[in-house]
C-alpha positions as CSV (number, residue, x, y, z in Angstrom):
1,X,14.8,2.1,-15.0
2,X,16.8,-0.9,-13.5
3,X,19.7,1.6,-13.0
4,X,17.5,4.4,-11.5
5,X,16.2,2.1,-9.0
6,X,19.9,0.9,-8.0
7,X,21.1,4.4,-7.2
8,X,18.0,5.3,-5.2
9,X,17.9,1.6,-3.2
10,X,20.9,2.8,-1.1
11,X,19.1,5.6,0.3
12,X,15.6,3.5,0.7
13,X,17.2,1.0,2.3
14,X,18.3,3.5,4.8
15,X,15.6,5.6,5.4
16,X,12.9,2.5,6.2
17,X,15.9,0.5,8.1
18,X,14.3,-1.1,11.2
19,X,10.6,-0.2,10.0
20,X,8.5,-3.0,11.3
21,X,5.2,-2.2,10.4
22,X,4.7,-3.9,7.1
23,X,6.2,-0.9,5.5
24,X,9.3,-1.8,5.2
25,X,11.9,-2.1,2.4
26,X,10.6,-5.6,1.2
27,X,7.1,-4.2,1.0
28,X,8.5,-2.1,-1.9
29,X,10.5,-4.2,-3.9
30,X,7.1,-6.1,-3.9
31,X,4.9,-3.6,-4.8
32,X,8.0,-2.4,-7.7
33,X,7.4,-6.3,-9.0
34,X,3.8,-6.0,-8.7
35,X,3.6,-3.0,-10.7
36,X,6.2,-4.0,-13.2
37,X,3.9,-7.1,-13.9
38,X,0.8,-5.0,-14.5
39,X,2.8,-2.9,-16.5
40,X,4.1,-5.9,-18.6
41,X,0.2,-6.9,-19.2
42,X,-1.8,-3.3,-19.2
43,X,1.0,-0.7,-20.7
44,X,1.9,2.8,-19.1
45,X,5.4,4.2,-18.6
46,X,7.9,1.8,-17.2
47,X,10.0,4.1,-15.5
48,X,7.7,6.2,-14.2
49,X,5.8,3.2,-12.6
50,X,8.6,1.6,-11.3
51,X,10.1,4.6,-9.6
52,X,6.9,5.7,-8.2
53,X,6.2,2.0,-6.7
54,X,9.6,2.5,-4.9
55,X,8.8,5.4,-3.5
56,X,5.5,5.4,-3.0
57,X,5.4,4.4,1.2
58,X,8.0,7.4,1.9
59,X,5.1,9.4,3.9
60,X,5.4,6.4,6.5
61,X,8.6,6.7,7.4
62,X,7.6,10.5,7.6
63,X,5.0,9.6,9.9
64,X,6.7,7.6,12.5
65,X,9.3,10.2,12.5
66,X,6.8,13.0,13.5
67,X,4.6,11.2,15.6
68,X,1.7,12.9,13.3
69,X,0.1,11.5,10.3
70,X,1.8,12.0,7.3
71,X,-0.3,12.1,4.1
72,X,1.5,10.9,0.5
73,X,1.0,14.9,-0.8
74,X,3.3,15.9,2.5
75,X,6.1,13.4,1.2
76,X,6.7,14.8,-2.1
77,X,9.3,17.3,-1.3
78,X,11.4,14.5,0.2
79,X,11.1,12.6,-2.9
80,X,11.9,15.2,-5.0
81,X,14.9,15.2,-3.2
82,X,15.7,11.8,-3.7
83,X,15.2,12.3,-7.5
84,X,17.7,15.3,-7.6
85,X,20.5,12.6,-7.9
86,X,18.9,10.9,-10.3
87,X,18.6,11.2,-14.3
88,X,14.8,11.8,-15.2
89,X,13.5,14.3,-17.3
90,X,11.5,16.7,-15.8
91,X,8.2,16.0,-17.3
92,X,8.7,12.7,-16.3
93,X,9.6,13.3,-12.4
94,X,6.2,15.2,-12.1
95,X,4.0,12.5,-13.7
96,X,6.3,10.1,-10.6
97,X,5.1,12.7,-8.0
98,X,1.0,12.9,-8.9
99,X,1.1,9.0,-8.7
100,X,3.0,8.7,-5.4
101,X,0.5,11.6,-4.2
102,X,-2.6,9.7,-5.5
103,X,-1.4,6.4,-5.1
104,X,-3.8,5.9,-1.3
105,X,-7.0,6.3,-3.0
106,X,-10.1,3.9,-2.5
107,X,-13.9,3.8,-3.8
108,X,-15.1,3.7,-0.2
109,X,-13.2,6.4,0.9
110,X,-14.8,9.2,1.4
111,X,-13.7,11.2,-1.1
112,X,-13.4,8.6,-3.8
113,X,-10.8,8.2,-6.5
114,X,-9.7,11.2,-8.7
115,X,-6.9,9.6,-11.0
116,X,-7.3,8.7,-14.4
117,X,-3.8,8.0,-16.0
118,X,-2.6,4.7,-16.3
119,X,0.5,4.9,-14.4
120,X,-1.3,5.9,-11.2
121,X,-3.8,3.1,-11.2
122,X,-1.0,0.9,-11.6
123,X,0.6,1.4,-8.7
124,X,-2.6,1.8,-6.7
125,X,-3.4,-1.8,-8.0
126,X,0.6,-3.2,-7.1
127,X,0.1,-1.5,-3.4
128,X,-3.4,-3.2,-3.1
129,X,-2.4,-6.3,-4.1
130,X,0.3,-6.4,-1.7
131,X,-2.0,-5.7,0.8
132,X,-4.0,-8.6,0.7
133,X,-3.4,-12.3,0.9
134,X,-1.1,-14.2,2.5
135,X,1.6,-11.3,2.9
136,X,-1.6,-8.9,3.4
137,X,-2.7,-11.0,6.8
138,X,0.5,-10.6,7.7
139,X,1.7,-7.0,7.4
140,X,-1.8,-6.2,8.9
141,X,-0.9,-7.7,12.3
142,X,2.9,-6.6,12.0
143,X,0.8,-2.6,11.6
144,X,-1.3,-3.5,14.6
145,X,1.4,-5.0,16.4
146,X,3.6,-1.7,16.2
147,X,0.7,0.6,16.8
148,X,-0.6,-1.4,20.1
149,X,-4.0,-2.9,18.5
150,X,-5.4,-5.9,19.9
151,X,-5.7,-8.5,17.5
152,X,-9.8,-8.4,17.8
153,X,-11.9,-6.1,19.9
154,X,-15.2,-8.0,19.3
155,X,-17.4,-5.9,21.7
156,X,-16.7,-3.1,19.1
157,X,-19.3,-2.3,15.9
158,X,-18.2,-3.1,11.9
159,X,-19.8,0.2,11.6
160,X,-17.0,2.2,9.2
161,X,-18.8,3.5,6.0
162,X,-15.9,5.4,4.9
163,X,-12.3,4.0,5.3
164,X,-9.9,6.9,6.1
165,X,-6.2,6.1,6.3
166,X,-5.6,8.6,9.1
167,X,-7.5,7.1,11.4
168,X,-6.8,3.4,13.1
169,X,-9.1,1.0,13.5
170,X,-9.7,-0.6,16.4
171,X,-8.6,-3.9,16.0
172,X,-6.7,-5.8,13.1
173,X,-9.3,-7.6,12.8
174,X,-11.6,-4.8,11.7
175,X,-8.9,-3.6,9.8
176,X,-9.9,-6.8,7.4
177,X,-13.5,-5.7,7.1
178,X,-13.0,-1.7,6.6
179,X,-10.4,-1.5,4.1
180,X,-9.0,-5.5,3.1
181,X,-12.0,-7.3,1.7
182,X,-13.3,-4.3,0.1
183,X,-9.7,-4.2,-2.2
184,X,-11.0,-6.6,-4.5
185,X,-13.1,-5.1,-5.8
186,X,-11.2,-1.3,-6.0
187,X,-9.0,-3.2,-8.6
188,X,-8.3,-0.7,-11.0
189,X,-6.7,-2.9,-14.3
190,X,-8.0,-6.1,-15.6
191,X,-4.6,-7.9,-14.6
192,X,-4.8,-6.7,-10.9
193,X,-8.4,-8.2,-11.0
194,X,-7.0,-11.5,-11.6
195,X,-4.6,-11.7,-9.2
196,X,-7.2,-10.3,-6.6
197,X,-9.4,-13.0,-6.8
198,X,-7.4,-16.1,-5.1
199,X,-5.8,-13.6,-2.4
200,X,-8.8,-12.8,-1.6
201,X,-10.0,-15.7,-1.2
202,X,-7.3,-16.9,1.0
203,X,-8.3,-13.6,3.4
204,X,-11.8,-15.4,3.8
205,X,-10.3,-18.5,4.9
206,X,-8.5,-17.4,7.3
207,X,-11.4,-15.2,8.7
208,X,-13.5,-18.5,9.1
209,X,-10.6,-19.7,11.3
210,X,-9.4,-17.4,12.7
211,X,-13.2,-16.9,14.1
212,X,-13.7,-20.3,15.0
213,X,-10.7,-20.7,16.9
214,X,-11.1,-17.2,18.9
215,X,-13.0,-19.1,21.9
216,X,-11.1,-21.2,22.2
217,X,-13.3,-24.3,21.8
218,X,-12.0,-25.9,19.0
């Protein structure tokens, strides 16, 4: 697996040069260690898990390309590509494929989650994890920073029931309360639960301040 991922880092490295929006080539090396660290604790297929969690964030770079939203299904013909120089069977690159297309899916979407397979809720898990926390609070304002949100909008309503990942919210600072704090509890493995728990925690810490400070008062 090692050696797969040091033929395709090249590339990667290439295509998300200069990204700035918390999608970026560090992001995935993360979200590879993540998932390599579940997969240490909960089982699945190592190389399909690591390859996918390097791959997985290719439909952003897509994206900002196009100007147009760019779902993970719409990237898998350029990662297919990418695999064609690599030495995978077959089998193996399709099961890479379903979890890089399922790999954005939440309870409170609205459509819910459909995977099952181990491999997929892995990487779900290493993505979610790296979305929250320290490094979380901070890709969050690099995204909104890049896509001209304010930081908080407070004359605007918490009033998102269903989080959809085409759609920006209107401040970072919503972004926390539709999709962040609700990752905890989307967990999908036992291990990822753990982990969870203290970034989490750190998010609602820095909500208290952050909010307490906002007037300038104190």
């Amino acid at each position: 697996m090692e050696t797969i991922i040091e033929k395709l880092e090249k590339e990667i490295s290439s295509i998300f040069k200069g990204e700035a929006s918390g999608h970026d080539i560090h992001h995935l090396k993360r979200v590879l260690n993540l998932a390599l660290h579940l997969q240490e604790k909960e089982g699945g297929d190592r190389l399909i898990i690591g390859v996918a969690a390097f791959l997985h964030d290719i439909h952003r770079i897509i994206g900002k390309e196009t100007g147009a939203f760019c779902s993970p299904k719409n990237s898998l013909p350029k990662i297919e590509e990418l695999l064609e120089g690599v030495d995978i069977h077959p089998e193996k690159k399709e099961k890479i494929l379903k979890c890089v297309e399922f790999h954005e899916e939440y309870d409170f979407s609205e459509e819910g989650k459909t995977a099952r397979d181990l491999e997929t809720l892995i990487v779900q898990d290493a993505d979610n994890l790296d979305a929250i926390g320290a490094i979380g609070i901070s890709r969050t304002f690099s995204y909104g920073g890049v896509h001209d949100l304010p930081m908080w909008a407070p004359e605007k309503p918490f009033d998102r029931e269903h989080f959809d990942e085409s759609e920006n919210d209107p401040s970072t600072i919503h972004h926390f309360y539709s999709k962040l704090l609700r990752l905890k509890d989307n967990m999908n493995t036992m291990s990822a639960k753990e982990l969870a728990g203290r970034r989490h925690e750190y998010m609602e810490n820095f909500l208290k301040e952050f909010f307490s400070e906002w007037e300038g008062k104190k």
